[in-house]
C-alpha positions in Angstrom: 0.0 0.0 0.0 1.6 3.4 -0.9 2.7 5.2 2.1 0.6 8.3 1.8 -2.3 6.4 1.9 -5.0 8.1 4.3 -5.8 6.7 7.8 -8.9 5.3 6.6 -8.2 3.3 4.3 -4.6 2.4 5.8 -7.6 0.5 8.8 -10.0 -0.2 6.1 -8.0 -2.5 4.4 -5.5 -3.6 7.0 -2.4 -2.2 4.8 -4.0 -4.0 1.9 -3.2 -7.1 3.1 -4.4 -10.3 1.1 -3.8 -13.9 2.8 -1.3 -15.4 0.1 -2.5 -19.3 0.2 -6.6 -18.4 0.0 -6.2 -15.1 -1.5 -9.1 -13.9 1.2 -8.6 -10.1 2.1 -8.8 -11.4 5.9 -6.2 -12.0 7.5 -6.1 -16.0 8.6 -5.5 -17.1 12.0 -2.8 -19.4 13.0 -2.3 -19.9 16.8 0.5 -22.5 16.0 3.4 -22.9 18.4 6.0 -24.0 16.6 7.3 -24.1 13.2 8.8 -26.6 10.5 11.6 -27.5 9.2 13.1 -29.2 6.8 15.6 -32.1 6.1 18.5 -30.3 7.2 16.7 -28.9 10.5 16.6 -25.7 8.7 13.3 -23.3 9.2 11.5 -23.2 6.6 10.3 -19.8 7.5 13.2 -18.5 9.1 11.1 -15.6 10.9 9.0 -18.0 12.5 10.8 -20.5 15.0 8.4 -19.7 18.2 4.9 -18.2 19.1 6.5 -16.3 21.7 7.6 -13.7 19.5 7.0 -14.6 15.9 3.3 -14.4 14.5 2.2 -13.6 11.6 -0.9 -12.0 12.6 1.2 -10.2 15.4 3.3 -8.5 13.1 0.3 -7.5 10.4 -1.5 -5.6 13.3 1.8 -3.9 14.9 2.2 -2.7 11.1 -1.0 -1.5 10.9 -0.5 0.4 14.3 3.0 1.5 13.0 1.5 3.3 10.2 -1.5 4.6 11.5 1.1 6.3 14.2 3.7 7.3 11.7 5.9 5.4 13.5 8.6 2.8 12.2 7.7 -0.2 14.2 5.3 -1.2 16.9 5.7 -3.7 20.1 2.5 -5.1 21.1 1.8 -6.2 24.6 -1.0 -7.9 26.7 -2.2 -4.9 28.4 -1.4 -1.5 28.3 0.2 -1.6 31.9 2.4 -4.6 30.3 3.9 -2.0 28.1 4.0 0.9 30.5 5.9 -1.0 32.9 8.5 -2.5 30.1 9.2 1.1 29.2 9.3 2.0 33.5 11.6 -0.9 33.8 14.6 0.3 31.4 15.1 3.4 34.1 17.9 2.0 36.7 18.9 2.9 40.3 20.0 6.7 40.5 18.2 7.5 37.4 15.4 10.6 37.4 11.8 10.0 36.1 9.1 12.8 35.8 5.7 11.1 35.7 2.5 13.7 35.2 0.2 14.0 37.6 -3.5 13.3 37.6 -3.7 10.3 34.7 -4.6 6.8 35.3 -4.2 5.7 39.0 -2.9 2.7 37.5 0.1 4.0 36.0 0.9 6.2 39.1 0.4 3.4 41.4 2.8 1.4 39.5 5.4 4.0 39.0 5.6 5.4 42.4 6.1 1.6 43.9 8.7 0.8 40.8 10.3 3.7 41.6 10.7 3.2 45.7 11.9 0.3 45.0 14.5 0.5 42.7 16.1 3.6 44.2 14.8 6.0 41.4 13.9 9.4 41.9 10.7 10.3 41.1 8.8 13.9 40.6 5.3 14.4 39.7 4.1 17.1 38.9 0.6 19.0 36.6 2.5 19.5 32.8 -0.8 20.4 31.9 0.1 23.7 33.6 2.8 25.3 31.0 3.8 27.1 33.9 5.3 23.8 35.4 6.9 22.4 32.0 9.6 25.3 32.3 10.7 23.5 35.5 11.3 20.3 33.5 14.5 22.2 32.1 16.0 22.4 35.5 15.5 19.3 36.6 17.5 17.3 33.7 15.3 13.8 33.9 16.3 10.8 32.3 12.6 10.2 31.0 9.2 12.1 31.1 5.9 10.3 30.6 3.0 12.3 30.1 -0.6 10.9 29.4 -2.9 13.5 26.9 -5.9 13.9 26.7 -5.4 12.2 30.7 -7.7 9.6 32.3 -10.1 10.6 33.6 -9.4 14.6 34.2 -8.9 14.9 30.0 -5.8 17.2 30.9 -3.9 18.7 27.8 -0.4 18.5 27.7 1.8 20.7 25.5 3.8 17.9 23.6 5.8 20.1 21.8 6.7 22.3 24.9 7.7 19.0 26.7 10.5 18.0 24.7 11.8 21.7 24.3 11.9 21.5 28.3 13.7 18.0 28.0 15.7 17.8 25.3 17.8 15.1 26.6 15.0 13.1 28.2 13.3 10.2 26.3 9.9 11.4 25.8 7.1 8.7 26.6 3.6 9.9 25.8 0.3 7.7 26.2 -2.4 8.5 23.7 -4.6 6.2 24.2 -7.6 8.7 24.9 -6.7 10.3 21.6 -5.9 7.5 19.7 -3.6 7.9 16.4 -6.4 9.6 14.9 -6.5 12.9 16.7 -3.2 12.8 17.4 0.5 11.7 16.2 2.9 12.7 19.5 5.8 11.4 17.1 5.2 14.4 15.0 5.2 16.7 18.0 8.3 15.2 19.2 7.5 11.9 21.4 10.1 9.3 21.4 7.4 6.6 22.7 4.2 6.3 22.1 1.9 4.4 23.9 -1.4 3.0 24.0 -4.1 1.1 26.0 -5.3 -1.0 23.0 -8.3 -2.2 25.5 -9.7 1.4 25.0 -10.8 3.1 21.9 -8.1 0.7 19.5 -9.7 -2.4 19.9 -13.4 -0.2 20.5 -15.6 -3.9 21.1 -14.8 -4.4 24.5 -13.2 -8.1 24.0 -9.7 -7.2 23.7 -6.9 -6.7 26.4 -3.8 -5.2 24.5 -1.3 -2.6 24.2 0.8 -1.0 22.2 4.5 1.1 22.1 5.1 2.8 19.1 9.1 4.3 18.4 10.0 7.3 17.2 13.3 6.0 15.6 14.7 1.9 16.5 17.6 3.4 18.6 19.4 1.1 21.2 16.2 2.5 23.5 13.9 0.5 21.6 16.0 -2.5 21.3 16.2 -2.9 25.0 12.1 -2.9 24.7 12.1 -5.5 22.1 14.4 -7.8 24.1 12.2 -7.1 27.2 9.4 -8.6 25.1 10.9 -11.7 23.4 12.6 -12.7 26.8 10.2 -12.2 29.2 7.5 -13.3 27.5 4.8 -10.7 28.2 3.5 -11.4 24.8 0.0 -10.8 23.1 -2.3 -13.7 22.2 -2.8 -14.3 18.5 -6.6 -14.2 18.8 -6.3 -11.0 20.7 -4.4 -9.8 18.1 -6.6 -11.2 14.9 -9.2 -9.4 16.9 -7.6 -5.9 17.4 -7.1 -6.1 13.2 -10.3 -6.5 12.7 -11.2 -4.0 15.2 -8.9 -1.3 13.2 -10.7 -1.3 10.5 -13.2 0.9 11.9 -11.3 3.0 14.3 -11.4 6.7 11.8 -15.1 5.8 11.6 -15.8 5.4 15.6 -13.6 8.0 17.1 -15.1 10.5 14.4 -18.7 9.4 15.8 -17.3 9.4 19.5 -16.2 13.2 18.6 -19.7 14.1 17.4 -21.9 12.5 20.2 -19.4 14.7 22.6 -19.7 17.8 20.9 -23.7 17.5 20.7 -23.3 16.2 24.5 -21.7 19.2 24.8 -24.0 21.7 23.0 -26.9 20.2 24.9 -25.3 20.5 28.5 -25.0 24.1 27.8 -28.5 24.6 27.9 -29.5 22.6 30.9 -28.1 23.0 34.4 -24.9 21.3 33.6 -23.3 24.4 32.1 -20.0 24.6 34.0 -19.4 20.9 32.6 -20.2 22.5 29.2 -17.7 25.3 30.3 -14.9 22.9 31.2 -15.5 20.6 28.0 -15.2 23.1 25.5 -11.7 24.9 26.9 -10.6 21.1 27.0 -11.5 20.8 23.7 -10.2 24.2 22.7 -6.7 23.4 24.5 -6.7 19.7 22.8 -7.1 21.5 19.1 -4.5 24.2 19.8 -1.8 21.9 21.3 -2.2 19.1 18.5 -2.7 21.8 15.3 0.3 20.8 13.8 
């Protein structure tokens, strides 16, 4: 598929991809283990010698992720905390971590006991504020995760702002409540992206998954991919069949999840609900002039 091909039909059609021995335009399922070979004990698919980390049906839905994300490869995980805590788990003792405040309680509760635990320093602190992101420059951290739009507050970060603060810092942003589709934090200078592929990814409710997305496959990235093969906190092939199928439909739902919030919206502002109305509107405001590039 030519890579200027529109998000839409990039999901629509899976990256064009056509099952070579049926010629069916779905992709087919194989949950084997292991692999053959031939006389001379030689694979005969040499990128397949264990489920663990060789699947076909892995690899078509990380490249459907990768170039939805604009991204040059893509790690998927069993949950979104699997990935969050393989990119937590690179920082070593002595090592400095700012983590945002107010996102998803699970990622804080994580962090902060990962963190006490392996002797590395820890500040939290509101980047939706810009006031506070002009602190990040004095602090020098070795990594910066940020989560925008945040669960649940919907905070806005400044993306760009970020990485101008931290320069030096490897920049890991979870998008999951904006998905690829409202928002590309590679473009804006992320050097991680992650996602909670449970949420609005998968979209159907009967898929635990998630997703890290590089900005470049530096030694960074590597340690990740060995963190995954060797560990084994892989995804299961159905889950992953699944979350294909799912992504064929993700530019369709987020852009009907976007208009049932905006008449939400316009309807609170009638009734007694008006400071919601307030609230979601300069969120939505901030969100569209943080992410216009």
């Amino acid at each position: 598929m030519n890579d200027t091909a529109h998000p839409e039909t990039i999901a629509a059609q899976a990256l064009g991809h056509i099952d070579t021995a049926s010629g069916g335009v779905v992709p087919a399922f194989n949950p084997s283990t292991t692999f053959v070979r031939d006389k001379d004990n030689a694979l005969v698919r040499p990128d397949n010698s264990y489920l663990r980390d060789n699947n076909d049906t892995v690899r078509l839905a990380e490249q459907v992720l990768a170039a939805l994300e604009g991204a040059p490869a893509a790690l998927l995980w069993p949950s979104g905390m699997a990935a969050i805590a393989a990119v937590v788990r690179q920082l070593r003792s002595g090592q400095h971590m700012v983590l945002q405040s107010g996102i998803y309680w699970g990622t804080t509760r994580f962090v902060r006991h990962y963190c006490h635990e392996h002797g590395i320093q820890l500040t939290e602190m509101d980047t939706a504020d810009p006031s506070n992101i002009k602190a990040l420059s004095h602090l020098s951290p070795d990594l910066v995760m940020i989560e925008t739009p945040s669960n649940p507050w919907l905070k806005v970060t400044d993306i760009e702002a970020v990485r101008a603060a931290a320069p030096d810092a490897v920049l890991v942003v979870d998008s999951t409540a904006a998905t690829p589709i409202l928002t590309r934090p590679i473009a804006l200078g992320a050097d991680i992206v992650i996602h909670s592929a449970t949420k609005a990814l998968n979209g159907h409710s009967d898929v635990l998954a998630g997703v890290l997305l590089p900005r470049e496959e530096n030694a960074f990235w590597a340690k990740l991919c060995e963190e995954r093969a060797v560990a084994g906190a892989v995804i299961g092939t159905f889950e992953a069949w699944l979350l294909v199928r799912s992504l064929r439909t993700l530019p369709l739902r987020v852009k009907q999840m976007c208009s049932n919030a905006q008449q939400f919206a316009e309807h609170a502002s009638t009734q007694r609900f008006r400071p919601f109305y307030i609230r979601v509107c300069r969120i939505t405001r901030n969100f569209q002039l943080r992410n216009s590039k």
